[in-house]
N, CA, C and O atoms as a printed pandas DataFrame, in Angstrom:
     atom_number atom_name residue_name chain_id  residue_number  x_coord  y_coord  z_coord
0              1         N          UNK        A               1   -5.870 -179.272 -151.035
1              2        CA          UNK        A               1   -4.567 -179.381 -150.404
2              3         C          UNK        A               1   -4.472 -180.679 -149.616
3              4         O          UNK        A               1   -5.514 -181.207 -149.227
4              5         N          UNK        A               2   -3.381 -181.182 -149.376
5              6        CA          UNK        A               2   -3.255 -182.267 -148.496
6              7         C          UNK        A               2   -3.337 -182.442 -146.991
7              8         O          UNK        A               2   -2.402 -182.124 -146.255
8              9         N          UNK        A               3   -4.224 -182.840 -146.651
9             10        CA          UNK        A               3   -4.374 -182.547 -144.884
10            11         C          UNK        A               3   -3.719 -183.578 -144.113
11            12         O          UNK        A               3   -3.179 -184.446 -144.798
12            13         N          UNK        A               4   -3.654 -183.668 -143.185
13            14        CA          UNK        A               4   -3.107 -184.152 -141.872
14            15         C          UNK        A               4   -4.736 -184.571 -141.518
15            16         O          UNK        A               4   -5.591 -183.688 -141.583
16            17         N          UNK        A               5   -5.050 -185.751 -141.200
17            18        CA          UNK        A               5   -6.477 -186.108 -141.064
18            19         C          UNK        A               5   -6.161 -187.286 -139.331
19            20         O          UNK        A               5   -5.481 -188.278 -139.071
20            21         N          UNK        A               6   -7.023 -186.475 -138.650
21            22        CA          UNK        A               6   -6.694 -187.630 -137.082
22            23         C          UNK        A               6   -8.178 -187.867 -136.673
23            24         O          UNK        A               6   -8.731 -187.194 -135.802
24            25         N          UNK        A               7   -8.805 -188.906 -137.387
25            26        CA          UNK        A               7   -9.595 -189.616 -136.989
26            27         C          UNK        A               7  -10.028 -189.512 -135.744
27            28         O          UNK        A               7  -11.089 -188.922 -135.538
28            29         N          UNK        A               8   -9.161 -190.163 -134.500
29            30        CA          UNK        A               8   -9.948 -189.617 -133.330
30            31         C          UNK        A               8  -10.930 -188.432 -132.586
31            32         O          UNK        A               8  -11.869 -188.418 -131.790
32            33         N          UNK        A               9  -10.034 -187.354 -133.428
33            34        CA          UNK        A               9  -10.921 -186.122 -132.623
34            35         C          UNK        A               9  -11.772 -185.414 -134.213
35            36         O          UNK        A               9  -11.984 -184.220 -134.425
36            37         N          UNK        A              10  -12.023 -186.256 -134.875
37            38        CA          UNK        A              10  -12.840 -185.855 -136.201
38            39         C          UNK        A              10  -12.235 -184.793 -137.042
39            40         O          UNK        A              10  -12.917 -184.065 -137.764
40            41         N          UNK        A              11  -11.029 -184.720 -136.947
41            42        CA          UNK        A              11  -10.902 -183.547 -137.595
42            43         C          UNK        A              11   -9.675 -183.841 -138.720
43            44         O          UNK        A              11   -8.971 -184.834 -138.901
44            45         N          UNK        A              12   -9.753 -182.217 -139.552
45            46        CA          UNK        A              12   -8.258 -182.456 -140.565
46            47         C          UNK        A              12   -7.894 -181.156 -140.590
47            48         O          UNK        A              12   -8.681 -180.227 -140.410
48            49         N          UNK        A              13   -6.124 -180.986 -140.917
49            50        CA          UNK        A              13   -5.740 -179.698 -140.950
50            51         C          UNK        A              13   -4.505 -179.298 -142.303
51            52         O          UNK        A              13   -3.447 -179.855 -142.597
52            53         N          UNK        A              14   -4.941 -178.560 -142.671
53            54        CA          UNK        A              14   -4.183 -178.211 -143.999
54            55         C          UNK        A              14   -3.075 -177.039 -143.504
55            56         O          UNK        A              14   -3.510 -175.967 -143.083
56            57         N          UNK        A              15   -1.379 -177.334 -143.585
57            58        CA          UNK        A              15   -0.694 -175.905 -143.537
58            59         C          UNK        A              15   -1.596 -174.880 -145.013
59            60         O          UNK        A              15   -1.992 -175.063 -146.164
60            61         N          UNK        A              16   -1.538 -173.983 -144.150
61            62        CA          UNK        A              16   -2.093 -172.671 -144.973
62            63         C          UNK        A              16   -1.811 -171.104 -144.400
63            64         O          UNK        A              16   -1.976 -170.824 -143.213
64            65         N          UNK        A              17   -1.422 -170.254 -145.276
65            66        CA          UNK        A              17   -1.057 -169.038 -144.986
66            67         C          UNK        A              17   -0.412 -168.759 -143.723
67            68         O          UNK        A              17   -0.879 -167.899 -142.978
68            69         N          UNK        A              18    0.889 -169.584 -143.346
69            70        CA          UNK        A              18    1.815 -169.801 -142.356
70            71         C          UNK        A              18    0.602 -170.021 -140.883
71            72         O          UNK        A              18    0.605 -169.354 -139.848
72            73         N          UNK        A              19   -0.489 -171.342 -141.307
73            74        CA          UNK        A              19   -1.252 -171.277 -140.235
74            75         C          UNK        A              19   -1.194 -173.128 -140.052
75            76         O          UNK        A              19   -0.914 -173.697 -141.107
76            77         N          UNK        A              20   -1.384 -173.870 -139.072
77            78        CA          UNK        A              20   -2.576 -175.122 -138.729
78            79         C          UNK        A              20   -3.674 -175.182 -139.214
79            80         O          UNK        A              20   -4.462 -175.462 -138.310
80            81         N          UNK        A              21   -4.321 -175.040 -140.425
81            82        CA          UNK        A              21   -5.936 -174.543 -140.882
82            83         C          UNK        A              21   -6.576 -175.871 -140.613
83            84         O          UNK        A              21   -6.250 -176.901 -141.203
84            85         N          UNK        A              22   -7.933 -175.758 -139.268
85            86        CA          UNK        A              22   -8.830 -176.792 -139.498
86            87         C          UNK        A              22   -9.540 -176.695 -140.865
87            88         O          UNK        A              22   -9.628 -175.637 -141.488
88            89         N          UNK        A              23   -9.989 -177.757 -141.246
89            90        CA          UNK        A              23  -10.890 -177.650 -142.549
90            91         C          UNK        A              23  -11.969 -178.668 -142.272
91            92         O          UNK        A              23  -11.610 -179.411 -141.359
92            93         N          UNK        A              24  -13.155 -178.958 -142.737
93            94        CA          UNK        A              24  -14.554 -179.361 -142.258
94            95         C          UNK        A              24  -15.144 -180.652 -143.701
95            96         O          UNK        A              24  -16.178 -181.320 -143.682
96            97         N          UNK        A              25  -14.044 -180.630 -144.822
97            98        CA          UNK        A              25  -14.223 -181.445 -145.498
98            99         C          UNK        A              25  -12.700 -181.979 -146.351
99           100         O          UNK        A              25  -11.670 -181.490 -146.817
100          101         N          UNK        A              26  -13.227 -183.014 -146.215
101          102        CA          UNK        A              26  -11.454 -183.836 -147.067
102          103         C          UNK        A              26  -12.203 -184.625 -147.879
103          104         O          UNK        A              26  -13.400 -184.778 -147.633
104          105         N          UNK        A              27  -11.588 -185.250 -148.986
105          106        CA          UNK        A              27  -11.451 -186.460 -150.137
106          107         C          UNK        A              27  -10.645 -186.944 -149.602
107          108         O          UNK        A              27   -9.869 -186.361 -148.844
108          109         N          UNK        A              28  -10.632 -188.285 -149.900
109          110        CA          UNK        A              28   -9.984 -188.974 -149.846
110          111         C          UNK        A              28   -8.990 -189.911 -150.856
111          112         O          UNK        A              28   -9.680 -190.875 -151.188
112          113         N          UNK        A              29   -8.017 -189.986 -151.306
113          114        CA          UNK        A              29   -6.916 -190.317 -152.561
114          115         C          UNK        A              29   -6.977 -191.915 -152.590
115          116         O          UNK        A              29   -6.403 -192.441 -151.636
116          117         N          UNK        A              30   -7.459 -192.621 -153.342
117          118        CA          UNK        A              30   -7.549 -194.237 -153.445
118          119         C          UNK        A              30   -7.140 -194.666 -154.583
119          120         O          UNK        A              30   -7.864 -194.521 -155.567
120          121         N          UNK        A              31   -5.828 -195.316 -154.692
121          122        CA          UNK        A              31   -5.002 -195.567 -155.840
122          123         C          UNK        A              31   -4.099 -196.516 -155.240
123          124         O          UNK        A              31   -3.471 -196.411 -154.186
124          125         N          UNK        A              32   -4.147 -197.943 -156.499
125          126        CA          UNK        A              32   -3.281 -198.876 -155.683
126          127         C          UNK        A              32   -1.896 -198.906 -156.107
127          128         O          UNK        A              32   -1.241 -199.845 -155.656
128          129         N          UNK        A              33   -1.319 -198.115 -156.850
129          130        CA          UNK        A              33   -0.021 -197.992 -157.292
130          131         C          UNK        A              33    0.660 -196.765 -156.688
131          132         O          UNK        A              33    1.515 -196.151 -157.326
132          133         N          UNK        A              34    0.374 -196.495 -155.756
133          134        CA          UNK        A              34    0.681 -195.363 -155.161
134          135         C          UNK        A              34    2.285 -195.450 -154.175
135          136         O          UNK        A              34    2.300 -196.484 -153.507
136          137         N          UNK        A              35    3.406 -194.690 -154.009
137          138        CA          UNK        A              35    4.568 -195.045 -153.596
138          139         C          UNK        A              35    5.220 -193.866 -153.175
139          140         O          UNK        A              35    5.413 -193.034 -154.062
140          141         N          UNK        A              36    5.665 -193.551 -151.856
141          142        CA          UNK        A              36    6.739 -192.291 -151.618
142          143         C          UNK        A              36    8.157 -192.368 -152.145
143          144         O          UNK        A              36    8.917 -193.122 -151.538
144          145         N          UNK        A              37    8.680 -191.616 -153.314
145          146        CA          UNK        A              37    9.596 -191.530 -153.227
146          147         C          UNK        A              37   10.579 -190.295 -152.226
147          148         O          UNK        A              37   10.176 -189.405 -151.477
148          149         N          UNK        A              38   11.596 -190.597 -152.501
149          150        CA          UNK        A              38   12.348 -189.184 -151.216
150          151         C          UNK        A              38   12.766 -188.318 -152.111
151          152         O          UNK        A              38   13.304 -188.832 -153.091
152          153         N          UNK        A              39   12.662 -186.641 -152.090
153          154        CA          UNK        A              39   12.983 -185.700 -152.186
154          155         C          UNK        A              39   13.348 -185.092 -151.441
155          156         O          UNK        A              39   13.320 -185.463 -150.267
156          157         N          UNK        A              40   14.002 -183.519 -151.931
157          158        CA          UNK        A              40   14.394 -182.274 -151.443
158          159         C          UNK        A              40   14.487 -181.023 -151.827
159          160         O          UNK        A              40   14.707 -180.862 -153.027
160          161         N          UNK        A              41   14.378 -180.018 -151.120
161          162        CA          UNK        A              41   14.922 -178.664 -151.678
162          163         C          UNK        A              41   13.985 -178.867 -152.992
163          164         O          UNK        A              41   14.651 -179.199 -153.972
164          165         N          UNK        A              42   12.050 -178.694 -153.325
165          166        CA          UNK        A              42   11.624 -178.328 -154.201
166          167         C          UNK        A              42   11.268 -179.020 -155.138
167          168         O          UNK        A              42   10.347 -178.842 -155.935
168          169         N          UNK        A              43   12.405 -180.274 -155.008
169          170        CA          UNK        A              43   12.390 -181.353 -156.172
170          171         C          UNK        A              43   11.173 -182.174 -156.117
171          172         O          UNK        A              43   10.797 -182.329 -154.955
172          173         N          UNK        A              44   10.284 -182.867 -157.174
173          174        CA          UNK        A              44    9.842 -183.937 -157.112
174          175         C          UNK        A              44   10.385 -184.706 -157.940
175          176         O          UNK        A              44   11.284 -184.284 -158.666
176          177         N          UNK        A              45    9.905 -186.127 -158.007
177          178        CA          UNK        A              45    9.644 -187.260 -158.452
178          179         C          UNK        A              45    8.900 -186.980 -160.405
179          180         O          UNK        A              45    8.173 -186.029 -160.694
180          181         N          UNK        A              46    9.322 -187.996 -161.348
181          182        CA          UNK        A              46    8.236 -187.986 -162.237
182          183         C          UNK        A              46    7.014 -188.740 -161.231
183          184         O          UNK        A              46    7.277 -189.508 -160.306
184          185         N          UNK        A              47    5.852 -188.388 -161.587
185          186        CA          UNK        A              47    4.776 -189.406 -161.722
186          187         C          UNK        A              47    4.114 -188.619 -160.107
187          188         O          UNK        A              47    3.065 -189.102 -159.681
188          189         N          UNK        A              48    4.701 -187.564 -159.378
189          190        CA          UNK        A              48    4.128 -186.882 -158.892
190          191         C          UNK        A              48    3.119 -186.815 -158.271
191          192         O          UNK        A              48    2.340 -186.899 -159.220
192          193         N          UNK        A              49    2.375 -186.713 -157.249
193          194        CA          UNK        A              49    0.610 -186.556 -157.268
194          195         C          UNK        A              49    0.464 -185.166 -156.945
195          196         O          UNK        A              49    1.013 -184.588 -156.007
196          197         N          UNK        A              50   -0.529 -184.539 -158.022
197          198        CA          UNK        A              50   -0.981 -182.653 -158.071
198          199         C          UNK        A              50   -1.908 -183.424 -156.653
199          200         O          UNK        A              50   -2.344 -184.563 -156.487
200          201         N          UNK        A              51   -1.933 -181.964 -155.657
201          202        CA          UNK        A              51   -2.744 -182.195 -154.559
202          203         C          UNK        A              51   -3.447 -180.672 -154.555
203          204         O          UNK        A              51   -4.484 -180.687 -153.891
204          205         N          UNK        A              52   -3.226 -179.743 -154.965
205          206        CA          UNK        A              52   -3.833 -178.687 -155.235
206          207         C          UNK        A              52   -2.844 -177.473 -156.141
207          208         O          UNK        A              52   -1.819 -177.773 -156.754
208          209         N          UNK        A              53   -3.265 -176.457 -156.077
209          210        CA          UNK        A              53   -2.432 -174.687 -156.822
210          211         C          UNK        A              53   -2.404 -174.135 -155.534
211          212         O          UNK        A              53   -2.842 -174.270 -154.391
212          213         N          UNK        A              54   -1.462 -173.240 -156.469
213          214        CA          UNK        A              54   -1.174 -171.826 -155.053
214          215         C          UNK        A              54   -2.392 -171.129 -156.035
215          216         O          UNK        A              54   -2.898 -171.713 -156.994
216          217         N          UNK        A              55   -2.679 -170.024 -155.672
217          218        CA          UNK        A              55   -3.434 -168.644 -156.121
218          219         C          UNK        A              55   -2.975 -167.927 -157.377
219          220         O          UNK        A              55   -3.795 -167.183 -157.913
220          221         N          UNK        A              56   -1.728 -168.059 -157.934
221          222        CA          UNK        A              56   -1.359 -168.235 -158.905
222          223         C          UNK        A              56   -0.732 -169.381 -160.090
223          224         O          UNK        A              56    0.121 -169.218 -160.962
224          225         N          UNK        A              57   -1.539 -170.580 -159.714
225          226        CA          UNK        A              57   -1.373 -171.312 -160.320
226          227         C          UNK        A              57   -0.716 -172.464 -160.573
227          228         O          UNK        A              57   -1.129 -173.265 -161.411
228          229         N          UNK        A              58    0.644 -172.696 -159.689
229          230        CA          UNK        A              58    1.616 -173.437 -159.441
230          231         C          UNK        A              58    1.230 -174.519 -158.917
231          232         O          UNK        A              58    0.660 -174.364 -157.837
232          233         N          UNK        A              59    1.340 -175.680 -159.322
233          234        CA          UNK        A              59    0.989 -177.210 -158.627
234          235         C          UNK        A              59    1.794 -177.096 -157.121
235          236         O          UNK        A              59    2.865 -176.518 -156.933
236          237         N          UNK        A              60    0.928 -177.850 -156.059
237          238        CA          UNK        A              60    0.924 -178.438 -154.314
238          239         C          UNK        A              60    0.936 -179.557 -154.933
239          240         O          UNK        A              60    0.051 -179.896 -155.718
240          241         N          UNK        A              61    2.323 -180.506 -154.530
241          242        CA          UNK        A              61    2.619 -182.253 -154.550
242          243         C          UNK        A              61    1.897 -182.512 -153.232
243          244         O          UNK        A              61    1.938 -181.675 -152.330
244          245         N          UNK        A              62    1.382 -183.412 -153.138
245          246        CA          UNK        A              62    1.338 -184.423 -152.061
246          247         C          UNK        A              62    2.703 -184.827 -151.697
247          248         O          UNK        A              62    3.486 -185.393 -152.460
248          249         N          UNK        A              63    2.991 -184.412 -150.158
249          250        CA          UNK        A              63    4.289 -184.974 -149.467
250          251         C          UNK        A              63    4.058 -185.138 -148.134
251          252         O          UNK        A              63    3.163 -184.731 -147.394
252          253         N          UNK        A              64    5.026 -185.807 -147.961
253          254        CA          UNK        A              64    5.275 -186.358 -146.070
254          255         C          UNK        A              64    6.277 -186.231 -146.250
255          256         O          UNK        A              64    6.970 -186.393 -147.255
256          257         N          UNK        A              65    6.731 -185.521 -144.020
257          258        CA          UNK        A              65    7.953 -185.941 -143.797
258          259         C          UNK        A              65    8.117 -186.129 -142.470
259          260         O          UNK        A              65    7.056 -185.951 -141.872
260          261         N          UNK        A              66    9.099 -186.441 -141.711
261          262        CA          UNK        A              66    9.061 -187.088 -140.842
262          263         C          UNK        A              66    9.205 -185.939 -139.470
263          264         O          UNK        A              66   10.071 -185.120 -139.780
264          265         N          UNK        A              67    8.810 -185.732 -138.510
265          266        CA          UNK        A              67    8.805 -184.416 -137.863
266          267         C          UNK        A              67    8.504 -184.546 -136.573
267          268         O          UNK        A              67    7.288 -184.377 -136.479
268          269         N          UNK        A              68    8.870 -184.711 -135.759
269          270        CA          UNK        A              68    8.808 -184.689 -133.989
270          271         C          UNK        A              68    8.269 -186.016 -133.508
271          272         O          UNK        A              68    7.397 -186.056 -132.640
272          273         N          UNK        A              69    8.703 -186.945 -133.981
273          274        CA          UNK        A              69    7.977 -188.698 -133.926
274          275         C          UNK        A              69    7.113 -188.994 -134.703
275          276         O          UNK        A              69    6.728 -190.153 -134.544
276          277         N          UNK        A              70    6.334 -188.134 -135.957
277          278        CA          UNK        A              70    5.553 -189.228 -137.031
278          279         C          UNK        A              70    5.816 -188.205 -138.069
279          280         O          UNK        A              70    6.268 -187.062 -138.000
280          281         N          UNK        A              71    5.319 -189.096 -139.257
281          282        CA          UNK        A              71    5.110 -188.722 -139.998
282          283         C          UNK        A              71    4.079 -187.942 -140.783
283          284         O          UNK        A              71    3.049 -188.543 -141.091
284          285         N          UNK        A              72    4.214 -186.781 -141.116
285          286        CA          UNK        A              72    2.860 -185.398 -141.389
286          287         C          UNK        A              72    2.791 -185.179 -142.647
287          288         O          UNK        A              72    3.872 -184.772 -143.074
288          289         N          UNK        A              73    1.739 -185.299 -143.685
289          290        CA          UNK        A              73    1.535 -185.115 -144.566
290          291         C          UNK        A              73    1.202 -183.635 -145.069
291          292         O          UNK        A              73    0.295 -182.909 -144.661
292          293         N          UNK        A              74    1.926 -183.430 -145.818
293          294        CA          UNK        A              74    1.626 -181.742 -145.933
294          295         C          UNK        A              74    1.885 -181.565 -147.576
295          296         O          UNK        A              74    1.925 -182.520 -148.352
296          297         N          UNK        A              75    2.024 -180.396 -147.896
297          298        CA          UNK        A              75    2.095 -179.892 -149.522
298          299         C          UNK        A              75    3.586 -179.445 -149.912
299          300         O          UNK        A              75    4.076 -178.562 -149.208
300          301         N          UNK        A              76    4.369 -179.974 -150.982
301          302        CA          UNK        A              76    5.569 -179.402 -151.758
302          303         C          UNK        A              76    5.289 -178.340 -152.248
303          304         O          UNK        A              76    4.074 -178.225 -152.407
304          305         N          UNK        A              77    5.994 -177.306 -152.638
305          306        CA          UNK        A              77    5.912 -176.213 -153.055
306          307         C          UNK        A              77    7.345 -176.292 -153.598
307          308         O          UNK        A              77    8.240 -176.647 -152.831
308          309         N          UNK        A              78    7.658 -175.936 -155.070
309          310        CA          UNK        A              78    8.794 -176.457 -155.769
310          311         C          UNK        A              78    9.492 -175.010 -155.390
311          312         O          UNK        A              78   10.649 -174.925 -154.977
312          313         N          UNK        A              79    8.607 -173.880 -155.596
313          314        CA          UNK        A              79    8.938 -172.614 -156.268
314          315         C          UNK        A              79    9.946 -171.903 -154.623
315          316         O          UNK        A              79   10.770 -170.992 -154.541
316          317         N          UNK        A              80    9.331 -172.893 -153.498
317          318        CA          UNK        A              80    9.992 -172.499 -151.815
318          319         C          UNK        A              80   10.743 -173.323 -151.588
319          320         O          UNK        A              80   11.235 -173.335 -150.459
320          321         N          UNK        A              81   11.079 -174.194 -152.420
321          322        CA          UNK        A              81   12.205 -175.122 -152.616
322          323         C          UNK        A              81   12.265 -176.125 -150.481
323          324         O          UNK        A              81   13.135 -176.136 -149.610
324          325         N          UNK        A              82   10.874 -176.736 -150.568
325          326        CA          UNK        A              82   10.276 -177.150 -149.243
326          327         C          UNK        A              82    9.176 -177.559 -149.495
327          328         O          UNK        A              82    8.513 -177.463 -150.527
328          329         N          UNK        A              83    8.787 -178.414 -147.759
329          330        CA          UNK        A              83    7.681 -179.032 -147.945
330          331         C          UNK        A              83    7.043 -178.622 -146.825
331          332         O          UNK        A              83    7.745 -178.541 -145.817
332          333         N          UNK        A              84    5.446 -178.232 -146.699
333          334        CA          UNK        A              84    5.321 -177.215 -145.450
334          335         C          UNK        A              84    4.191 -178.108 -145.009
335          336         O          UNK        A              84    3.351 -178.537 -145.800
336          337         N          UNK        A              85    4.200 -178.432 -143.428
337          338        CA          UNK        A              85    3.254 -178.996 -142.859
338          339         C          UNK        A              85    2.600 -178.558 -141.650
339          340         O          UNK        A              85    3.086 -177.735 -140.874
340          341         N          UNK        A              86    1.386 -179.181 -141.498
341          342        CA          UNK        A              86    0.446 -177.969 -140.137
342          343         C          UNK        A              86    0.824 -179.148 -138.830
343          344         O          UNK        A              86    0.546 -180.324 -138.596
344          345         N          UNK        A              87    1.724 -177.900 -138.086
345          346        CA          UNK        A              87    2.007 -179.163 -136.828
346          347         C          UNK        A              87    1.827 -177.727 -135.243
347          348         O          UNK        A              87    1.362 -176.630 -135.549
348          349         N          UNK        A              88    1.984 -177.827 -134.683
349          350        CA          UNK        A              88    1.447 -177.082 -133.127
350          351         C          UNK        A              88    0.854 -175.803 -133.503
351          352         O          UNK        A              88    1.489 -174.783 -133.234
352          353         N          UNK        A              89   -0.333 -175.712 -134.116
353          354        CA          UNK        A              89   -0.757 -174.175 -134.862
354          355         C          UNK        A              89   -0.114 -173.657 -136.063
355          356         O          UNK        A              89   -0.657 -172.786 -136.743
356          357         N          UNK        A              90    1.333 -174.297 -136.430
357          358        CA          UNK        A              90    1.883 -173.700 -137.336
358          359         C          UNK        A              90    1.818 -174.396 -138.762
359          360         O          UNK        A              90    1.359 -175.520 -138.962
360          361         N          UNK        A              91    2.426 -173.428 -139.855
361          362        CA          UNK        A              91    2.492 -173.871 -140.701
362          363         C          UNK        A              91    4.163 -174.051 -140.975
363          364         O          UNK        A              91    4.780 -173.058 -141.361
364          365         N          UNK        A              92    4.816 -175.218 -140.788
365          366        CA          UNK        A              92    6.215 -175.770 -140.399
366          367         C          UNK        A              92    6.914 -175.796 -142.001
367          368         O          UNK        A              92    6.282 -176.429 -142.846
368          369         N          UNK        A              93    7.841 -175.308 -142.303
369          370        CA          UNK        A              93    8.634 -175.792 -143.729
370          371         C          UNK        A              93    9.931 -176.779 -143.188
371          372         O          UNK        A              93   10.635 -176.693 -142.182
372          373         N          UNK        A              94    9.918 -177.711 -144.274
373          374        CA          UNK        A              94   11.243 -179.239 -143.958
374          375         C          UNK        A              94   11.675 -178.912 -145.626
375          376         O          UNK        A              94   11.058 -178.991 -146.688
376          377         N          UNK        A              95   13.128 -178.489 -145.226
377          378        CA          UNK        A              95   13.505 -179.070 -146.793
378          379         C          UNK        A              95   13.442 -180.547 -147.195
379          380         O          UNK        A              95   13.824 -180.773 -148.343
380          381         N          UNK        A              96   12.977 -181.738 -146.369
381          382        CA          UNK        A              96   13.539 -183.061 -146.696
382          383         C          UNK        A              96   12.199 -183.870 -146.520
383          384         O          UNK        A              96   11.875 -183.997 -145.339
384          385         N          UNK        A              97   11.349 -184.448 -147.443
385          386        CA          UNK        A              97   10.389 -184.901 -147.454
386          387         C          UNK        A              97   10.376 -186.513 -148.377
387          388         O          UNK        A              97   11.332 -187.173 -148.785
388          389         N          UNK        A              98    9.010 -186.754 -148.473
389          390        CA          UNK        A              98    9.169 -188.093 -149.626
390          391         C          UNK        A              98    7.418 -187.522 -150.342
391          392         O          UNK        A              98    6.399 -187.351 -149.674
392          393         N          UNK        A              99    7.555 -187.368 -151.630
393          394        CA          UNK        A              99    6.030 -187.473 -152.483
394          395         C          UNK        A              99    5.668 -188.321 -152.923
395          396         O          UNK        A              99    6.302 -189.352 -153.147
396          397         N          UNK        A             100    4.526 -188.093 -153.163
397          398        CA          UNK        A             100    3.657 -189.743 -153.377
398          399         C          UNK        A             100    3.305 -189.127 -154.598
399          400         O          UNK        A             100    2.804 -188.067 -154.974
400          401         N          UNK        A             101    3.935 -190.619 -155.290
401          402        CA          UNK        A             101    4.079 -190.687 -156.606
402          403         C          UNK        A             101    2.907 -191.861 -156.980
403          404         O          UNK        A             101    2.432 -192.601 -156.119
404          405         N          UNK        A             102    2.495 -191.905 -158.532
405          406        CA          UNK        A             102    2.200 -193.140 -159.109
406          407         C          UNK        A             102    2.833 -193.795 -160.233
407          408         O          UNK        A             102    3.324 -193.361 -161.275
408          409         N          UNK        A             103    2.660 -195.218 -159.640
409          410        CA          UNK        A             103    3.872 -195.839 -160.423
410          411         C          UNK        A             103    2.769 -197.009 -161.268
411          412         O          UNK        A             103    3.227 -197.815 -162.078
């Protein structure tokens, strides 16, 4: 899944099961054609980036959106027609995001 990663205090957090989930290991995505386009309401972009499945199978886009002064990287979910990110303990849904696509 796509985390929210803050360097300073070592850590990263994935929205998960309407939670803030710390998690104890990330990858990291290194691609030089890489570009946000803007979406909504579910939609992506062609050229997309898969960032993980739900439990039944459905592709998590890689998305950001913009949310209480920065920008939070979190997971699309087409099928919740939203993009859900881990911000004060929670797991936050924005209909209005941008996915990172490759171009």
């Amino acid at each position: 899944l796509p985390a929210k990663v803050i360097p300073d205090k070592n850590a990263a957090y994935v929205p998960y099961g309407g939670q803030e989930t710390f998690v104890d290991h990330v990858e990291v995505l290194v691609h030089k054609q890489l570009i946000w386009d803007v979406a909504s309401s579910g939609q992506v972009p062609s050229g997309a980036i898969i960032g993980g499945h739900t439990a039944d199978g459905e592709p998590l886009y890689i998305g950001r959106t913009y949310h209480e002064g920065s920008h939070t990287v979190g997971k699309v979910q087409c099928s919740h027609n939203c993009i859900y990110i881990p911000y004060g303990g929670a797991e936050v849904s924005l209909p209005t995001y941008e996915v990172l696509c490759e171009r």
